[in-house]
DRENPA-3360 file (N, C-alpha, C; in nm, 2 decimals, always signed):
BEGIN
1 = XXXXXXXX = +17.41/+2.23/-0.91/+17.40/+2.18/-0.78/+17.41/+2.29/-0.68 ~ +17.30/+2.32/-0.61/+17.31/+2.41/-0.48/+17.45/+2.35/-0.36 ~ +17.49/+2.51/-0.35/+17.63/+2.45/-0.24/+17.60/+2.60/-0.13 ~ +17.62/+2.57/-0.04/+17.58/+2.66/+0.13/+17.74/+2.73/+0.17 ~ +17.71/+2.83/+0.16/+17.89/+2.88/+0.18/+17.79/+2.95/+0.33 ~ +17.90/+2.93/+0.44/+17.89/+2.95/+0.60/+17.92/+3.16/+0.57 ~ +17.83/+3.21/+0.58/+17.89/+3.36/+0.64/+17.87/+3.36/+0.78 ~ +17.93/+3.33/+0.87/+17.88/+3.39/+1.02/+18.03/+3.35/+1.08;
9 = XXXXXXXX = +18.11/+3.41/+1.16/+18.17/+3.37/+1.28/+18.13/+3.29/+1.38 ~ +18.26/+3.26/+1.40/+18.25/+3.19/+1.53/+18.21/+3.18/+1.68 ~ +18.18/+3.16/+1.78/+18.14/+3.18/+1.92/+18.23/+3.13/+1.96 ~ +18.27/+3.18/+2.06/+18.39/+3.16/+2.15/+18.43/+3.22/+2.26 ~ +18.49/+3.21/+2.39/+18.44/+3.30/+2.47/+18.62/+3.38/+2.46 ~ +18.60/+3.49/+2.46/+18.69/+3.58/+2.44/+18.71/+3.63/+2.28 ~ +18.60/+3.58/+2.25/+18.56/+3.65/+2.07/+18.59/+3.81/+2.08 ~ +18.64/+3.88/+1.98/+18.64/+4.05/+2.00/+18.47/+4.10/+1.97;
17 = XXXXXXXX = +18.46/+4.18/+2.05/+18.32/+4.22/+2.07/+18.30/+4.39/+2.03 ~ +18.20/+4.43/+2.01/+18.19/+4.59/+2.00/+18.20/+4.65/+2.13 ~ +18.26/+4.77/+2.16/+18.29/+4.82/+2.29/+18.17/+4.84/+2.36 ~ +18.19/+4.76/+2.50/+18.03/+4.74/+2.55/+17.96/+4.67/+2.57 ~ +17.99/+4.59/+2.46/+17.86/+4.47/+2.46/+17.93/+4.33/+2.55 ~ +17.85/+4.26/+2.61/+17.86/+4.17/+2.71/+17.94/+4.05/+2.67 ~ +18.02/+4.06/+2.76/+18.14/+3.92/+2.71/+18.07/+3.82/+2.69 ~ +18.15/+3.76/+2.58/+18.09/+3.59/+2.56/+18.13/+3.53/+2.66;
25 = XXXXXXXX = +18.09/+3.41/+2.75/+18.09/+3.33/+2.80/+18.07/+3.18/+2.81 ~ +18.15/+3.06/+2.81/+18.12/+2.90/+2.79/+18.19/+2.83/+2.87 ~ +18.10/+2.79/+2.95/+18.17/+2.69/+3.06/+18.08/+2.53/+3.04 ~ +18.14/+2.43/+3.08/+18.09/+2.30/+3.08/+18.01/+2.29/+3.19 ~ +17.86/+2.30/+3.19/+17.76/+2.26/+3.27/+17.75/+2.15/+3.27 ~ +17.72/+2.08/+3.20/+17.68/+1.90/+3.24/+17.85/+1.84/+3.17 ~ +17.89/+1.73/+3.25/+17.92/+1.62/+3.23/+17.86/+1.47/+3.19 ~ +17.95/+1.38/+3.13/+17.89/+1.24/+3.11/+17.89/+1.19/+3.29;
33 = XXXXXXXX = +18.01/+1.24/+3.37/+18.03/+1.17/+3.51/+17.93/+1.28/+3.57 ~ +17.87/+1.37/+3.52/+17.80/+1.42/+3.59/+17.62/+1.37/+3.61 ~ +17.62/+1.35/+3.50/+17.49/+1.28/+3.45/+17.43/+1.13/+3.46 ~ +17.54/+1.09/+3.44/+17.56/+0.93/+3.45/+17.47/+0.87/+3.54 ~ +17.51/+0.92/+3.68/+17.40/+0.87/+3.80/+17.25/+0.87/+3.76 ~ +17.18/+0.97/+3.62/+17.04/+0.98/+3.66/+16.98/+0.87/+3.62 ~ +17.02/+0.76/+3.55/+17.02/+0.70/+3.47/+17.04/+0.53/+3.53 ~ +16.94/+0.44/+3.45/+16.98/+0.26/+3.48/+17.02/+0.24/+3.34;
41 = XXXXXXXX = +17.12/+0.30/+3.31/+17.15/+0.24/+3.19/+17.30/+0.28/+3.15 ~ +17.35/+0.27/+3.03/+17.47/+0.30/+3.01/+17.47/+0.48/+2.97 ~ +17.31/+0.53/+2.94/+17.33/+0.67/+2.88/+17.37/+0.78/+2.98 ~ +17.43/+0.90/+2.94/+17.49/+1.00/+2.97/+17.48/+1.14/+2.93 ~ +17.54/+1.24/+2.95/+17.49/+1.34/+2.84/+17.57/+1.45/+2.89 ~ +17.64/+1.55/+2.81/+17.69/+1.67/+2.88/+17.63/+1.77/+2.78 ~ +17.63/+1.87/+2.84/+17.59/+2.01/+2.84/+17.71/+2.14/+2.83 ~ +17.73/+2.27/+2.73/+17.75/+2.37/+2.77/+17.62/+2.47/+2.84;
49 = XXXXXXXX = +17.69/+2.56/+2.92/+17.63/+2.67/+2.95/+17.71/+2.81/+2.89 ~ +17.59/+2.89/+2.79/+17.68/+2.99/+2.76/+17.56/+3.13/+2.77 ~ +17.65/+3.23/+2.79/+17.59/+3.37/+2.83/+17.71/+3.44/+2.72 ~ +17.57/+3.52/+2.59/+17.65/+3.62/+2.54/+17.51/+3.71/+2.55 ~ +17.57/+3.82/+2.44/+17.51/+3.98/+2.38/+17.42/+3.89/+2.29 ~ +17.29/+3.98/+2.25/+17.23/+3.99/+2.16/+17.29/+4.06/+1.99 ~ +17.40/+4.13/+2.03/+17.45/+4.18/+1.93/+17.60/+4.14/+1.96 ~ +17.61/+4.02/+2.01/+17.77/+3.99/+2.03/+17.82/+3.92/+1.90;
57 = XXXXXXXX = +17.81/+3.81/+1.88/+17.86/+3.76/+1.75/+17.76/+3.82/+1.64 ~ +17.78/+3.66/+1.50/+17.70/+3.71/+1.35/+17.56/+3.77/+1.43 ~ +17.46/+3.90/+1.39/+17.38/+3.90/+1.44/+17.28/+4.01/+1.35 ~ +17.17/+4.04/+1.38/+17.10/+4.10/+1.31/+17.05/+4.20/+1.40 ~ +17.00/+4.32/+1.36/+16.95/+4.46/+1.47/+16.78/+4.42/+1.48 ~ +16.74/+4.40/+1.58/+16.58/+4.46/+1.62/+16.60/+4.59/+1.53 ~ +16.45/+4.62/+1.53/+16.44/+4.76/+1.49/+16.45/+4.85/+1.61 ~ +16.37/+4.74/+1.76/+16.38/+4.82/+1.89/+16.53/+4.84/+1.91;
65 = XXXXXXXX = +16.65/+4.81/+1.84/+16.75/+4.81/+1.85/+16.82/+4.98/+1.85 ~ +16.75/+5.03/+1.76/+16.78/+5.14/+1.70/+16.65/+5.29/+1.73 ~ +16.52/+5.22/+1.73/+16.43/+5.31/+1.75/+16.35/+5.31/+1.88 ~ +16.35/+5.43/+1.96/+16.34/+5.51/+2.13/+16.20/+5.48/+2.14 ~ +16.10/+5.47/+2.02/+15.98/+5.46/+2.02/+15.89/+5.35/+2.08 ~ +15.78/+5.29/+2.17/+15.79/+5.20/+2.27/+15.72/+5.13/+2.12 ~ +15.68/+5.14/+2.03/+15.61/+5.04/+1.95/+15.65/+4.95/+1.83 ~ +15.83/+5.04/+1.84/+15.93/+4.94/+1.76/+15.97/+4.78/+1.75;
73 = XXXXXXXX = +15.98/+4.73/+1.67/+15.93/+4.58/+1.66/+16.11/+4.56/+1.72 ~ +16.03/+4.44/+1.83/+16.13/+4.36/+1.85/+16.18/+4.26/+1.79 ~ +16.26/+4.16/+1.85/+16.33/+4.09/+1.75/+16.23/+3.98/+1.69 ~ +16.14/+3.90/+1.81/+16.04/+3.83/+1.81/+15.90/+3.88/+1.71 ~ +15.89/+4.04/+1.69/+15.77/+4.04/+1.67/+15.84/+4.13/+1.47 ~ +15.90/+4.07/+1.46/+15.97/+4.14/+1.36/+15.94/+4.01/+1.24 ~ +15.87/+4.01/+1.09/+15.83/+3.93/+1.04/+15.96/+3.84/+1.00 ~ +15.91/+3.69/+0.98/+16.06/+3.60/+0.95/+16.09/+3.63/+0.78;
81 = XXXXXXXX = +15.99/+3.70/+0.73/+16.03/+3.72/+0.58/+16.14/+3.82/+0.59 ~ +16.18/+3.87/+0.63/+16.25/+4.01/+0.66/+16.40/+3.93/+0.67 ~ +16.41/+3.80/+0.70/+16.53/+3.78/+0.74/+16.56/+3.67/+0.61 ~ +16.54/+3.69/+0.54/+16.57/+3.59/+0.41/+16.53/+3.62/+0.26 ~ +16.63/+3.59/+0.18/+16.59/+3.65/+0.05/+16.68/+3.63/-0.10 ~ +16.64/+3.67/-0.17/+16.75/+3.67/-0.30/+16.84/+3.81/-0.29 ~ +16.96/+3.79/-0.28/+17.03/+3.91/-0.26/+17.20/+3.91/-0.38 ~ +17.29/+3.98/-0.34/+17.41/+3.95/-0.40/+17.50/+4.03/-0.30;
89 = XXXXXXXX = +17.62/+4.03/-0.33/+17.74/+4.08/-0.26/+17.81/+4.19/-0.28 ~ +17.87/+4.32/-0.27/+17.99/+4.36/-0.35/+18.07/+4.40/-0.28 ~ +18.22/+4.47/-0.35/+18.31/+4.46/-0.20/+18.39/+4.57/-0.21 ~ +18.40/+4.64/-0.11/+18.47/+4.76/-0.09/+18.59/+4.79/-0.02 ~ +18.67/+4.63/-0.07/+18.77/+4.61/+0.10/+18.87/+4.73/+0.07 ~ +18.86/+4.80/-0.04/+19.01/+4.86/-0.09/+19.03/+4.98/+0.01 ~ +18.91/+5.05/+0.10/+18.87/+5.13/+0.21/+18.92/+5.07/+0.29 ~ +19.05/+5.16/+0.37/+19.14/+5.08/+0.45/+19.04/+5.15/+0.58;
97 = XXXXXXXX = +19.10/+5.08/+0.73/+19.03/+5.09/+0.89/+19.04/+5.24/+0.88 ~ +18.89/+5.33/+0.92/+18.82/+5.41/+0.96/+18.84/+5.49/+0.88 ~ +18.83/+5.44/+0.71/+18.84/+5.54/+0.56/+18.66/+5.51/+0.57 ~ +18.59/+5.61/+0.50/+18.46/+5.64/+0.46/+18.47/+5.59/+0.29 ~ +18.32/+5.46/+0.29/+18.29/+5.43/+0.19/+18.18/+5.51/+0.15 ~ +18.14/+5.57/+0.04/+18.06/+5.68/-0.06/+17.99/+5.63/-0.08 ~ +17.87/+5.71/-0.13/+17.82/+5.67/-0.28/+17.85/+5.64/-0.42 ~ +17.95/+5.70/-0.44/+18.06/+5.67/-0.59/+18.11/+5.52/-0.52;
105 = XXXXXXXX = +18.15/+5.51/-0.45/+18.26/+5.36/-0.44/+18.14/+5.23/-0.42 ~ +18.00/+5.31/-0.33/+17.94/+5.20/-0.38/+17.92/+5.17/-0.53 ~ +17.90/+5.24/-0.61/+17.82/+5.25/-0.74/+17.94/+5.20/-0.81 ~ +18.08/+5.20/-0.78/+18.17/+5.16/-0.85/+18.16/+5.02/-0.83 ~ +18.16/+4.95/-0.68/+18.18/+4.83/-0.60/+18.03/+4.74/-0.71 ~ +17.95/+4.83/-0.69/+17.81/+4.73/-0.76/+17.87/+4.74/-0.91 ~ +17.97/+4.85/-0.99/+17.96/+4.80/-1.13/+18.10/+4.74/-1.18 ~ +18.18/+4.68/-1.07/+18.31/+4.61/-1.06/+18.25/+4.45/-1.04;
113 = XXXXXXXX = +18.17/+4.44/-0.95/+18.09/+4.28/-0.93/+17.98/+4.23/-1.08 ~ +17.95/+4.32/-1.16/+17.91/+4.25/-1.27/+17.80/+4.18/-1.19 ~ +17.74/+4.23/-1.10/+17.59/+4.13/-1.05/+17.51/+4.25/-1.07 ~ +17.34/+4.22/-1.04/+17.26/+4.30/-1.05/+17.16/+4.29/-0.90 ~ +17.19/+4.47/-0.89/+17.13/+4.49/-0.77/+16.97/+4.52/-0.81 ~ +16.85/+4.49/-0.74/+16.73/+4.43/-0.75/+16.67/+4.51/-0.63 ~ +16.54/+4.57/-0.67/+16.45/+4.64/-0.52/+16.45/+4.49/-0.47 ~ +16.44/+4.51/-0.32/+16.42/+4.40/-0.24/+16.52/+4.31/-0.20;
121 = XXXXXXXX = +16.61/+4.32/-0.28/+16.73/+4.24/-0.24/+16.80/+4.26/-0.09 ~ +16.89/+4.14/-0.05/+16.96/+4.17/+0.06/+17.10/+4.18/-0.01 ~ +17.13/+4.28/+0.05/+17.25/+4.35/-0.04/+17.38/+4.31/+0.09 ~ +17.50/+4.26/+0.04/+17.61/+4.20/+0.13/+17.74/+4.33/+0.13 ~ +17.76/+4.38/+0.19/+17.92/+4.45/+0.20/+18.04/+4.44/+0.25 ~ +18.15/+4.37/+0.14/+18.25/+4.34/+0.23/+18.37/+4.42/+0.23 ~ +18.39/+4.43/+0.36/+18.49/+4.51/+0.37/+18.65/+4.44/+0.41 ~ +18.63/+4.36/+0.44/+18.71/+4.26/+0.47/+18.79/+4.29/+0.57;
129 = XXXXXXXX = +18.69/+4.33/+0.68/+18.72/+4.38/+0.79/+18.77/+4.21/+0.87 ~ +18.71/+4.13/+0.83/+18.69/+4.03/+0.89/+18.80/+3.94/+0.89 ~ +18.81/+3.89/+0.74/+18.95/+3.88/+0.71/+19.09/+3.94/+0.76 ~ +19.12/+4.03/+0.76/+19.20/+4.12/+0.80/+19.27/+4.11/+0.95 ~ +19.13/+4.13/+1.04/+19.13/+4.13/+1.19/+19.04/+4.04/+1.26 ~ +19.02/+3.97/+1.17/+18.94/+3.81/+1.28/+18.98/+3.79/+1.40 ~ +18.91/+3.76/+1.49/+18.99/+3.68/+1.60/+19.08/+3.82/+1.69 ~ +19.14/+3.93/+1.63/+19.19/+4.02/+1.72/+19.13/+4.12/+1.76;
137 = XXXXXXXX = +19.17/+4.24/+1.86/+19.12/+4.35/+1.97/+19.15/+4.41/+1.84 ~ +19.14/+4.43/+1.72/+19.19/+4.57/+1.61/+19.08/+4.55/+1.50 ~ +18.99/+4.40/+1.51/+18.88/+4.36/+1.47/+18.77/+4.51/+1.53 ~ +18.76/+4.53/+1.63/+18.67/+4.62/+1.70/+18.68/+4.74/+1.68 ~ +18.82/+4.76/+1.64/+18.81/+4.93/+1.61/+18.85/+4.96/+1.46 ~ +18.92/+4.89/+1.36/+18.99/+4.93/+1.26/+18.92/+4.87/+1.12 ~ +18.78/+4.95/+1.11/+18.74/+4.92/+1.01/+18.67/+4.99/+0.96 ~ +18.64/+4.99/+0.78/+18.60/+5.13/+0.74/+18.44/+5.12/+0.74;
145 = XXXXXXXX = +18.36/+5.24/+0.77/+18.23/+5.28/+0.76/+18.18/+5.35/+0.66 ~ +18.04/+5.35/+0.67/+17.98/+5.44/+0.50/+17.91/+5.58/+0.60 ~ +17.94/+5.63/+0.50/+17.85/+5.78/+0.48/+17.76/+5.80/+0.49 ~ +17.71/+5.95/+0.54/+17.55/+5.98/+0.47/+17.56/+5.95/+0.32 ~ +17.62/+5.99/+0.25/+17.54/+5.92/+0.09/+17.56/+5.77/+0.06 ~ +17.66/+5.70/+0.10/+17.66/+5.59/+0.11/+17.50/+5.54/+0.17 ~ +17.49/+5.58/+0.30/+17.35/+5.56/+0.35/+17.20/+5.58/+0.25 ~ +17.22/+5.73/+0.22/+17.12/+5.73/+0.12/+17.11/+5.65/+0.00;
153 = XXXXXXXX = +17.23/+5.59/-0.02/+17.23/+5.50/-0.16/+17.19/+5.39/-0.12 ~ +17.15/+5.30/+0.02/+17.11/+5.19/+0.05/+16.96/+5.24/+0.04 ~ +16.92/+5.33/+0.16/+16.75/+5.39/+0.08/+16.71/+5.36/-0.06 ~ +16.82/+5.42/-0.12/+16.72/+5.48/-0.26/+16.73/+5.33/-0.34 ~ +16.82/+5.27/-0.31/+16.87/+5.08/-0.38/+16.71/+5.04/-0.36 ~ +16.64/+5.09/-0.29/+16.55/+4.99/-0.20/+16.55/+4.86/-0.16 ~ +16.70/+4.84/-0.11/+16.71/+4.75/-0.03/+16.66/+4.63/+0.07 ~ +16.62/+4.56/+0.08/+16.55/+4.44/+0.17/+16.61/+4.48/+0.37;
161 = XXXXXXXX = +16.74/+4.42/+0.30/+16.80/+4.44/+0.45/+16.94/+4.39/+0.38 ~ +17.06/+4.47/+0.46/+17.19/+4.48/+0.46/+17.29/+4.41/+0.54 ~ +17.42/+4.40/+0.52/+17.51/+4.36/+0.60/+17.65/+4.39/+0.63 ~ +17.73/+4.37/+0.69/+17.88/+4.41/+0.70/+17.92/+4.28/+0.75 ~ +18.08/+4.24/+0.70/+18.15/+4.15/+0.80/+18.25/+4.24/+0.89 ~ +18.18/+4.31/+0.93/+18.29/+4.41/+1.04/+18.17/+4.44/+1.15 ~ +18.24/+4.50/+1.31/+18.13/+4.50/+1.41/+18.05/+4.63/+1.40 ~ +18.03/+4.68/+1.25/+17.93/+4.79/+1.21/+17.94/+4.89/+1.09;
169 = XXXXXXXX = +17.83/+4.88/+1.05/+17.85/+4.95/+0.88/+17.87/+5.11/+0.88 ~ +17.86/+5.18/+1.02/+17.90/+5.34/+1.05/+18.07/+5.27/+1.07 ~ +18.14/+5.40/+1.02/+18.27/+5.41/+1.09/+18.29/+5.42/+1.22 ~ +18.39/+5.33/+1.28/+18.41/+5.38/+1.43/+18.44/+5.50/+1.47 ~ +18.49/+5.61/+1.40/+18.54/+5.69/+1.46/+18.37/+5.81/+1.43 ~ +18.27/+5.76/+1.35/+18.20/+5.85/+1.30/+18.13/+5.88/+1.47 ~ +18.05/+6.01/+1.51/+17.99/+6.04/+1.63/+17.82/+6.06/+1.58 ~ +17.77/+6.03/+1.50/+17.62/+6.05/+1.43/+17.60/+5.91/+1.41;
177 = XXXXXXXX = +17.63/+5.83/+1.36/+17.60/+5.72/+1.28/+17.48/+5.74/+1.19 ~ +17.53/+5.78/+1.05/+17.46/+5.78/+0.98/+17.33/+5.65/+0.94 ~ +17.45/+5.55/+0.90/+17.33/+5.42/+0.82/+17.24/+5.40/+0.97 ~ +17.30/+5.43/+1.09/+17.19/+5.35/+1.18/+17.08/+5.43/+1.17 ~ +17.10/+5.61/+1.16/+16.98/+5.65/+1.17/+16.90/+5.65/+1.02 ~ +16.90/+5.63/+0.94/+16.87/+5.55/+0.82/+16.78/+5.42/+0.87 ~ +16.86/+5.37/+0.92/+16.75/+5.23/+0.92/+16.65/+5.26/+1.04 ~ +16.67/+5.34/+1.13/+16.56/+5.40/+1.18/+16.44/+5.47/+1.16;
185 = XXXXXXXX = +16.46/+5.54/+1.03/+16.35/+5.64/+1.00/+16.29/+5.53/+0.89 ~ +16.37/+5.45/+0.84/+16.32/+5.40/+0.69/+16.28/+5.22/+0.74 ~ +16.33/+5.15/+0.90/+16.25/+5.05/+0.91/+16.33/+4.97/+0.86 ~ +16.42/+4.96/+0.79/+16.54/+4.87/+0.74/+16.68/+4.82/+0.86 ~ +16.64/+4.71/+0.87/+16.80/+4.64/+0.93/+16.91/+4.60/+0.90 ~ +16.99/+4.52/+0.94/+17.07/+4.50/+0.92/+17.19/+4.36/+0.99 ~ +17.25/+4.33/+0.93/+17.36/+4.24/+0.98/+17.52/+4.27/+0.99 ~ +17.54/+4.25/+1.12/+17.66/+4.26/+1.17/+17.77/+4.16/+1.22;
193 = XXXXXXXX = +17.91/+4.17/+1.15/+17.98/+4.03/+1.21/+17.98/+3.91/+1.14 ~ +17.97/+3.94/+0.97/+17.93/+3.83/+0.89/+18.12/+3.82/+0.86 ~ +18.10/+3.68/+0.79/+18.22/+3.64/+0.77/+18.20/+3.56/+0.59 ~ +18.32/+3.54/+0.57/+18.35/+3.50/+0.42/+18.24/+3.54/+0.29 ~ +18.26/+3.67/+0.31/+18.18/+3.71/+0.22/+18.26/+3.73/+0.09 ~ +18.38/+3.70/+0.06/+18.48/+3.71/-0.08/+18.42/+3.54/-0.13 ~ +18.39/+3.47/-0.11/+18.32/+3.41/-0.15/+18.16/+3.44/-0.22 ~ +18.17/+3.53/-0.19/+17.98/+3.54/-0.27/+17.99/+3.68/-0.34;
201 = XXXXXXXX = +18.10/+3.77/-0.34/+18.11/+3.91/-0.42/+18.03/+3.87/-0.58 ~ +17.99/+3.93/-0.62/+17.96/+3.92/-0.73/+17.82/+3.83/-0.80 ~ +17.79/+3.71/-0.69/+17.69/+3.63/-0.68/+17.55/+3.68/-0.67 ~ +17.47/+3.58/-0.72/+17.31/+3.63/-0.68/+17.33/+3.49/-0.59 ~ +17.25/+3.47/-0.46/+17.23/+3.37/-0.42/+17.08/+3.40/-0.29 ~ +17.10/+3.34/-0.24/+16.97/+3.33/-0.14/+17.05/+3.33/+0.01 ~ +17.03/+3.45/+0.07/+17.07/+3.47/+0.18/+16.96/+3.39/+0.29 ~ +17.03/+3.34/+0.43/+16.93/+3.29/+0.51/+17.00/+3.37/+0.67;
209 = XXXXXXXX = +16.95/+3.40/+0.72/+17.01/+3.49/+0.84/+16.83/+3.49/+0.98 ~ +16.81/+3.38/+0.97/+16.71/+3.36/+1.07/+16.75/+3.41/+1.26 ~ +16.66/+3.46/+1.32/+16.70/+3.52/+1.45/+16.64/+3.41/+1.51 ~ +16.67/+3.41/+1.64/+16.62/+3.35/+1.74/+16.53/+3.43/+1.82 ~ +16.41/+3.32/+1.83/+16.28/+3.40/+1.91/+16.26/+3.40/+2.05 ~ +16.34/+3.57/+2.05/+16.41/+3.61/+2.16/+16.25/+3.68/+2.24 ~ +16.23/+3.65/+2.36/+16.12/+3.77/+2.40/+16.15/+3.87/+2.42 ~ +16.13/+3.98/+2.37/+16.16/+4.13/+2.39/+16.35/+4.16/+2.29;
217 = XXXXXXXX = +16.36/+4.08/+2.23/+16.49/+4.10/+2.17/+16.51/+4.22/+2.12 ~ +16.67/+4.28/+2.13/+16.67/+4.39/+2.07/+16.76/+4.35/+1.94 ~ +16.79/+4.26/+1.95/+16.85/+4.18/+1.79/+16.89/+4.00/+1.85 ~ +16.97/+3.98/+1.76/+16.97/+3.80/+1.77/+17.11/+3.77/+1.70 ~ +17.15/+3.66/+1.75/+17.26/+3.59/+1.68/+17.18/+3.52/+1.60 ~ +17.26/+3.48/+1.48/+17.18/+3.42/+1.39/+17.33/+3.32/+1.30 ~ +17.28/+3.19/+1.23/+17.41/+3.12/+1.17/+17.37/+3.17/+1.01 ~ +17.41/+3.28/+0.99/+17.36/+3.32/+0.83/+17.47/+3.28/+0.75;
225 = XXXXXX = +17.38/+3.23/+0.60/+17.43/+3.16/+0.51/+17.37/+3.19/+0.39 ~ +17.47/+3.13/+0.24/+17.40/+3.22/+0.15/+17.40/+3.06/+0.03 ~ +17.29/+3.05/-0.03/+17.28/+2.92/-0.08/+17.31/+2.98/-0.24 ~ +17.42/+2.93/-0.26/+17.46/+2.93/-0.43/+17.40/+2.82/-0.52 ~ +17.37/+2.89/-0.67/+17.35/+2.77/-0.72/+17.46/+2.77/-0.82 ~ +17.57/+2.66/-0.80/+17.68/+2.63/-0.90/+17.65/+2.56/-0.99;
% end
């Protein structure tokens, strides 16, 4: 029986955000007593109004996200096959806030999960940044990043597209950002801000992380999920 395990966080306004990016926002725009009057009948209806980031919560990078070049695909023009796939998980939580994960600890992390990593796959990283610091200001800064060889070990995986449940797969304290320039020269994205990923370590399942068709987006919230078959 297929079962849907939720990776994405929550929205909320005062969610911890990457330093920078635009506060979340949710106020009550419609009421039932506001609505009420349009109506001969008993119906009603309320509404939120909300204003976030394109890379505020669970979300995925545009490629225009990352690349200066005017003919980098935006979020909109970026194919929907790109955001879904057969993937698996592995986990590297034992990299404590702003320790550098390798290429050895990936290679160890992929041969501790007993899953098999696959050209094309969407490959999951948890660091359990998420767990750890959900919901707090220590969420934003206290979590570990990969390397240049770490980076080149996603290259050479030949990878689909990647993810972290922390607000970024570079270290905070790194000043290069390796994996981002990575996925710039090589066209590969990624996802940021995933959640319960100790649920799917070790799994093959079918990741779904669809964007919203943003015009001109430089990335998208997205409710990604990973479909198990138990």
């Amino acid at each position: 029986m297929a079962r849907i395990v939720d990776l994405s966080q929550e929205i909320y306004e005062g969610m911890p955000l990457y330093e920078g990016h635009l506060a979340t926002k949710i106020w009550q725009h419609h009421t039932f007593a506001d609505t009420a009057p349009r109506f001969d009948s008993e119906f009603a209806y309320q509404s939120l109004g909300i204003t976030l980031c394109d890379h505020g919560p669970t979300h995925v990078d545009a490629l225009s996200h990352l690349d200066p070049r005017p003919d980098a695909p935006t979020i909109d023009r970026m194919p929907l096959e790109t955001f879904f796939g057969a993937g698996t998980c592995i986990d590297v939580s034992d990299r404590g806030p702003r320790e550098y994960v390798d290429a050895e600890r990936l290679d160890r992390a992929l041969a501790e999960s007993g899953a098999e990593l696959r050209e094309g796959d969407v490959l999951l990283l948890r660091t359990g940044t998420a767990d750890r610091y959900g919901g707090t200001p220590e969420y934003t800064t206290e979590y570990p990043g990969l390397d240049q060889s770490a980076a080149d070990w996603l290259r050479d995986r030949r990878v689909k597209v990647f993810g972290v449940d922390a607000p970024s797969p570079d270290n905070p304290v790194d000043r290069v950002y390796p994996v981002h320039l990575m996925c710039r020269e090589h066209g590969i994205t990624h996802y940021e801000n995933l959640a319960n990923l100790g649920e799917v370590v070790g799994r093959r399942f079918t990741f779904f992380g669809l964007p919203l068709r943003i015009r001109g987006g430089h990335g998208s919230p997205v409710r990604a999920v990973a479909l198990l078959e138990d």
